[in-house]
C-alpha positions as CSV (number, residue, x, y, z in Angstrom):
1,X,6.7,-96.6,-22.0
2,X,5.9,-94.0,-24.9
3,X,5.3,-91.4,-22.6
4,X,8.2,-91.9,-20.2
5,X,10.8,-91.8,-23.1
6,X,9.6,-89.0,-24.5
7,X,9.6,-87.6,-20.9
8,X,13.2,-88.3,-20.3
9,X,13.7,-86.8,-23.4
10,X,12.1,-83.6,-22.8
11,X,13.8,-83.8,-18.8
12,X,17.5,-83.8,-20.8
13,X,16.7,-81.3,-23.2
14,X,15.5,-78.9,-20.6
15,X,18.9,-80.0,-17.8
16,X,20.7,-79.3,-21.2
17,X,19.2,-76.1,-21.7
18,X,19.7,-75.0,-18.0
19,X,23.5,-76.5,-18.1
20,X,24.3,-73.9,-21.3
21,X,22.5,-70.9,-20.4
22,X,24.4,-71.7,-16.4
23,X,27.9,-71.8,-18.4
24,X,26.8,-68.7,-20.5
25,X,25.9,-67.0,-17.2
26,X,28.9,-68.8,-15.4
27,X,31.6,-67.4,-19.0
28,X,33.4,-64.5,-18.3
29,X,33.9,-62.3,-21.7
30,X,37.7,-61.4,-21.1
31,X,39.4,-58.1,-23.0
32,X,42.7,-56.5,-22.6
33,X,44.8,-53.8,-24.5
34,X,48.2,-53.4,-25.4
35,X,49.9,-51.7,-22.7
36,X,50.9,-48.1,-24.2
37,X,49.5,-46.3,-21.8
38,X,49.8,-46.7,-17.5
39,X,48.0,-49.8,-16.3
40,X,45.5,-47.6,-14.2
41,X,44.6,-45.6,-17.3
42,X,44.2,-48.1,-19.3
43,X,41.6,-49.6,-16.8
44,X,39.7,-46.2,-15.9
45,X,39.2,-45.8,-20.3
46,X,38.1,-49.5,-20.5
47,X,35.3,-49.5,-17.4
48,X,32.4,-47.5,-18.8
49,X,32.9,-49.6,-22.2
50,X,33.0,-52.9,-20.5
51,X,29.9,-51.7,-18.6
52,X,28.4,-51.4,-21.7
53,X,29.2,-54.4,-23.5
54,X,28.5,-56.7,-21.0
55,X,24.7,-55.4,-21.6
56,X,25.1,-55.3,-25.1
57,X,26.4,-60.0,-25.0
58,X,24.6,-60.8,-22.0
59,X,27.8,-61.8,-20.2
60,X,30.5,-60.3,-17.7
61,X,33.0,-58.6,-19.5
62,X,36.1,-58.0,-18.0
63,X,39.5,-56.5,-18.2
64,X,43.0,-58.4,-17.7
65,X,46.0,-56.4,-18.1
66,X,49.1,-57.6,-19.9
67,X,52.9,-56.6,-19.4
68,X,53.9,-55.8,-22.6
69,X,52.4,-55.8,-26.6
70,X,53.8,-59.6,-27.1
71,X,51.8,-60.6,-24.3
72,X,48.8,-59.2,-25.7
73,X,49.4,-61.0,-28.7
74,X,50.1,-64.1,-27.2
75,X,47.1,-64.0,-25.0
76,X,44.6,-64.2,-28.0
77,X,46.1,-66.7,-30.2
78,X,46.5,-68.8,-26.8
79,X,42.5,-68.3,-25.6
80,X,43.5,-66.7,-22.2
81,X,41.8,-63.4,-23.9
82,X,38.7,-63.1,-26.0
83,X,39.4,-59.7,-27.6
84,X,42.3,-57.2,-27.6
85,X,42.9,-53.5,-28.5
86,X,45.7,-53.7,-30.7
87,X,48.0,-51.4,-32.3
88,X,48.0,-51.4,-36.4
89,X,51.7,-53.5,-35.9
90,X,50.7,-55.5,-33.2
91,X,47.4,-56.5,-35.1
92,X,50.0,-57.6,-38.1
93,X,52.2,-59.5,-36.1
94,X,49.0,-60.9,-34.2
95,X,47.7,-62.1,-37.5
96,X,50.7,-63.0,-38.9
97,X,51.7,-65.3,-35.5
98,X,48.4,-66.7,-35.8
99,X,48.7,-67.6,-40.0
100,X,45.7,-65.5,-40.4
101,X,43.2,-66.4,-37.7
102,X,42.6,-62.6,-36.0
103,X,40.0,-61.0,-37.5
104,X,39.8,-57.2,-36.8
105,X,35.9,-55.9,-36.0
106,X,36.3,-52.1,-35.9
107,X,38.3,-49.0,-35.0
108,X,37.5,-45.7,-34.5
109,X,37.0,-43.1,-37.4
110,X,40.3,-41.1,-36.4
111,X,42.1,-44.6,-36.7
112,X,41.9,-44.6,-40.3
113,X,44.3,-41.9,-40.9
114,X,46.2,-41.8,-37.3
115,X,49.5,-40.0,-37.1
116,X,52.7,-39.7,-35.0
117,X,54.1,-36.8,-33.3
118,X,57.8,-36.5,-33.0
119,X,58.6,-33.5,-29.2
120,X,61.2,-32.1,-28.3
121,X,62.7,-29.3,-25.6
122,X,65.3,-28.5,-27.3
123,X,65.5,-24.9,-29.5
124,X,67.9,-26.6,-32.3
125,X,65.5,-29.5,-33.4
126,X,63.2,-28.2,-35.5
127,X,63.1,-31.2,-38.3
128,X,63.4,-34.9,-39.1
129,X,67.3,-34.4,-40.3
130,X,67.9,-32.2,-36.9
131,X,67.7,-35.4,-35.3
132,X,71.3,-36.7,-36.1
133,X,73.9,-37.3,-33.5
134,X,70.9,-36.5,-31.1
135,X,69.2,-39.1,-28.5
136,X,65.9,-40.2,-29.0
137,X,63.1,-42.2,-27.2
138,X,60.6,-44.5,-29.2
139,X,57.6,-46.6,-27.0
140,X,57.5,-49.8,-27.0
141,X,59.1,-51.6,-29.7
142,X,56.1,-53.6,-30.8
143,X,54.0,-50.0,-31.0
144,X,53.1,-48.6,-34.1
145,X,52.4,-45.1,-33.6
146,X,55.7,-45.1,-30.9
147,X,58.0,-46.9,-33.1
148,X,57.1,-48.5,-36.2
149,X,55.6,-46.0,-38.2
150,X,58.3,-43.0,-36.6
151,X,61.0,-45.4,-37.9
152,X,59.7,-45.4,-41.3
153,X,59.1,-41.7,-41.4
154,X,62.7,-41.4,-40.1
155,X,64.2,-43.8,-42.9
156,X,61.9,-42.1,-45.6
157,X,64.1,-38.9,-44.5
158,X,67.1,-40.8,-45.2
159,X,67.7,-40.9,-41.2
160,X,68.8,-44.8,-39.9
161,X,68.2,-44.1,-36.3
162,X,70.4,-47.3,-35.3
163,X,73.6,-45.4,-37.4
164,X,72.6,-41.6,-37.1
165,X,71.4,-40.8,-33.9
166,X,73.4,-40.8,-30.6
167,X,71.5,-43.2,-29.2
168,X,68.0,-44.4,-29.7
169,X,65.9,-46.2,-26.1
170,X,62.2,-47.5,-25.9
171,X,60.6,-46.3,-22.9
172,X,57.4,-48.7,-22.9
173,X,54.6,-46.2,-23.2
174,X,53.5,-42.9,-25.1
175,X,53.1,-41.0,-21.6
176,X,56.5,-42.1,-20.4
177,X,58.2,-41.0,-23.9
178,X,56.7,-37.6,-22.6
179,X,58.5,-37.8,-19.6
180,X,61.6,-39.1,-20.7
181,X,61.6,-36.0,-23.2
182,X,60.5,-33.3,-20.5
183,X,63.1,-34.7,-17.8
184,X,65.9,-34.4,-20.5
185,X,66.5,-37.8,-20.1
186,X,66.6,-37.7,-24.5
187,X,66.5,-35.2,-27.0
188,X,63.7,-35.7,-28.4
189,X,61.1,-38.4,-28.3
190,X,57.8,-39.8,-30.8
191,X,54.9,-41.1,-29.4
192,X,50.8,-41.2,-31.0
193,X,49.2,-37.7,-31.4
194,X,45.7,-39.1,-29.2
195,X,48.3,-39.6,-25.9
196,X,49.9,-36.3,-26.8
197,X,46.7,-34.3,-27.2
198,X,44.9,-36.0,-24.1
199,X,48.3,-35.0,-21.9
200,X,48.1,-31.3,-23.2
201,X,44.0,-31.3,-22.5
202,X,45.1,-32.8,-19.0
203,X,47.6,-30.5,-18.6
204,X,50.1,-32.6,-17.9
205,X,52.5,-30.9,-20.2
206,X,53.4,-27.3,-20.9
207,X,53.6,-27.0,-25.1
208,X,55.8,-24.3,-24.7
209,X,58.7,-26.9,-23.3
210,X,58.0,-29.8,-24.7
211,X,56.8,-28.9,-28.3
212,X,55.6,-30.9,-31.9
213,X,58.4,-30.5,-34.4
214,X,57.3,-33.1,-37.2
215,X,54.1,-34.9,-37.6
216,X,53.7,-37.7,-39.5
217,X,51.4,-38.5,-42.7
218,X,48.3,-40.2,-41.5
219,X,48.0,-44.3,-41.4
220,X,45.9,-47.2,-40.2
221,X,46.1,-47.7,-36.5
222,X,44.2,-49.6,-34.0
223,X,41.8,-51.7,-33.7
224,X,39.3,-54.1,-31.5
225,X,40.1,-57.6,-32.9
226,X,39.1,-61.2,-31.9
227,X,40.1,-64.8,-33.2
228,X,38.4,-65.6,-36.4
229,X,37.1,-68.9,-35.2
230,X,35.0,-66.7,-32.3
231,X,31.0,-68.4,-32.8
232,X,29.8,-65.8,-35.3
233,X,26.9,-64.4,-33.1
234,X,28.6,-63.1,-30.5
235,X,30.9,-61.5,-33.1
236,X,28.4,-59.8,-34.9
237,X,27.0,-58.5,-31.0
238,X,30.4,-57.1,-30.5
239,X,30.3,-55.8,-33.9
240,X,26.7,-53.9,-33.4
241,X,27.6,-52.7,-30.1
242,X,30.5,-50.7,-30.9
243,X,28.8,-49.2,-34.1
244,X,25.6,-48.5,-32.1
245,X,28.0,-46.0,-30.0
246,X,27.0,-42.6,-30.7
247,X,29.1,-39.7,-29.2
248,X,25.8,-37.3,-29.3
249,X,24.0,-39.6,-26.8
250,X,24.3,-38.7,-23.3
251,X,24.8,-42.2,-22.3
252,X,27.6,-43.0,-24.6
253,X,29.5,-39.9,-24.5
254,X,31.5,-41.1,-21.6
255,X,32.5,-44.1,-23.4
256,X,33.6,-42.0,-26.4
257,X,35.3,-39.3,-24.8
258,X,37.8,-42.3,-22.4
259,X,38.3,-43.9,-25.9
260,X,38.5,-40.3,-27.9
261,X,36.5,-41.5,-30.8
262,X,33.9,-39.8,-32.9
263,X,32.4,-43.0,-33.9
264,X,33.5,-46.6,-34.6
265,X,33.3,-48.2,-38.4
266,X,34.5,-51.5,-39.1
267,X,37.6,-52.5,-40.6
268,X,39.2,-55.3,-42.5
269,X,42.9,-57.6,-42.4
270,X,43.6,-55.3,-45.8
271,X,43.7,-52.3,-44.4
272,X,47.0,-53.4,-42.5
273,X,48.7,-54.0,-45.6
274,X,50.6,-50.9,-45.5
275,X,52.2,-51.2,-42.1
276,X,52.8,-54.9,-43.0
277,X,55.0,-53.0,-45.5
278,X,56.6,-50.8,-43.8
279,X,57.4,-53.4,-40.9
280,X,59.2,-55.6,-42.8
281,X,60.7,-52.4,-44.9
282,X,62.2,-51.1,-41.5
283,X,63.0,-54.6,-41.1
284,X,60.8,-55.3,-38.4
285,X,58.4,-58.2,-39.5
286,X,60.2,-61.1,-41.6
């Protein structure tokens, strides 16, 4: 009797052993992005890094695509994502949605003191103040580095772009605020420096026509964030991978270049507290 107890117990602890590591085979690890660049872009940047991670946790790690930044919010509080690529604003309003239960992991070096650029065709903008009685494209209106942190900039200059300019219009992404700006569909246009530099590498905008005129100071930006209740291993996994990435290595220098990062250091809820700030300053967060 002794011995067939114990091996029942032994048979259940090995079917239960089998059953998890079949649903950890079985779990799909699922990330997505707030959508501020083109869909297909975004998904080319993300492969090589999903590749990698899916080594780095043991399981299959894939992308999903969202329409717009509320989406991506939405997706993590509600579990149909496991981690997101947020914007600094989107990464407050995740967190502040949530009452506190995102926790960022990391963001790339340049993210610590990211900037804006405000472009332009036209020969008579040259500064902030030019920008009066003109027409002007943000991104989307949940984007920090298209919208939030241009606002402030444009308020700190004693500009209300609802009152002041002509007319103001969101385009939805960095590359498209390009466009709109080079088709003359707007005067002028502000959108994150990273898109606007990886457009002029790609040459898939002249600088002579569509020029910088203002930059902005630098700021906090984005970040890879998760739910805080995520089981505490496979945080710290995620954690170690993306600080193991080391742009000198021939086998991460892909991932690094598609994500234009030197390196990856982690980051912290506090670091946000500024463009919390200025969100509800520009009256954008309540």
């Amino acid at each position: 009797m002794k011995f067939t107890v114990k091996s029942l117990i032994a048979a259940g602890m090995l079917l239960a052993a089998s059953w998890s590591q079949a649903q950890s085979a079985d779990h799909v690890f699922r990330v997505s992005a707030i959508p501020d660049e083109a869909p297909t872009e975004l998904q080319r940047k993300f492969k090589p890094l999903g590749e990698y991670l899916e080594k780095k946790i043991g399981m299959k790690v894939e992308f999903t695509p969202v329409t717009d930044y509320a989406a991506s919010v939405e997706a993590l509080i509600n579990k149909k994502v496991d981690m997101v690529w947020f914007g600094g604003f989107t990464f407050v309003q995740a967190n502040d949605r949530s009452k506190g239960a995102i926790t960022p992991l990391v963001q790339r070096a340049e993210d610590e003191k990211f900037r804006s650029v405000f472009v332009t065709t036209s020969k008579s903008i040259n500064k902030l103040e030019d920008l009066k009685g003109k027409t002007l494209s943000f991104g989307s209106e949940s984007s920090t580095s298209g919208h939030l942190m241009p606002r402030y900039y444009l308020l700190q200059a004693k500009i209300n772009p609802d009152t002041d300019l002509k007319r103001i219009a969101f385009s939805g992404a960095h590359d498209a605020t390009v466009a709109a700006v080079a088709g003359g569909k707007v005067d002028a246009g502000a959108l994150n420096i990273s898109v606007w530099e990886k457009l002029i590498e790609a040459k898939k905008v002249d600088p002579n026509v569509v020029r910088v005129f203002y930059t902005t100071p630098g700021y906090y930006d984005y970040n890879w964030s998760v739910r805080t209740d995520m089981n505490a291993d496979l945080k710290k996994k995620l954690t170690d991978a993306f600080l193991a990435l080391d742009a000198s290595k021939p086998e991460d220098k892909a991932i690094m270049e598609l994500q234009r990062a030197s390196k990856f250091i982690p980051t912290k809820a506090d670091n946000y507290k500024n463009i919390e700030a200025a969100a509800k300053n520009a009256g954008l967060l309540k």
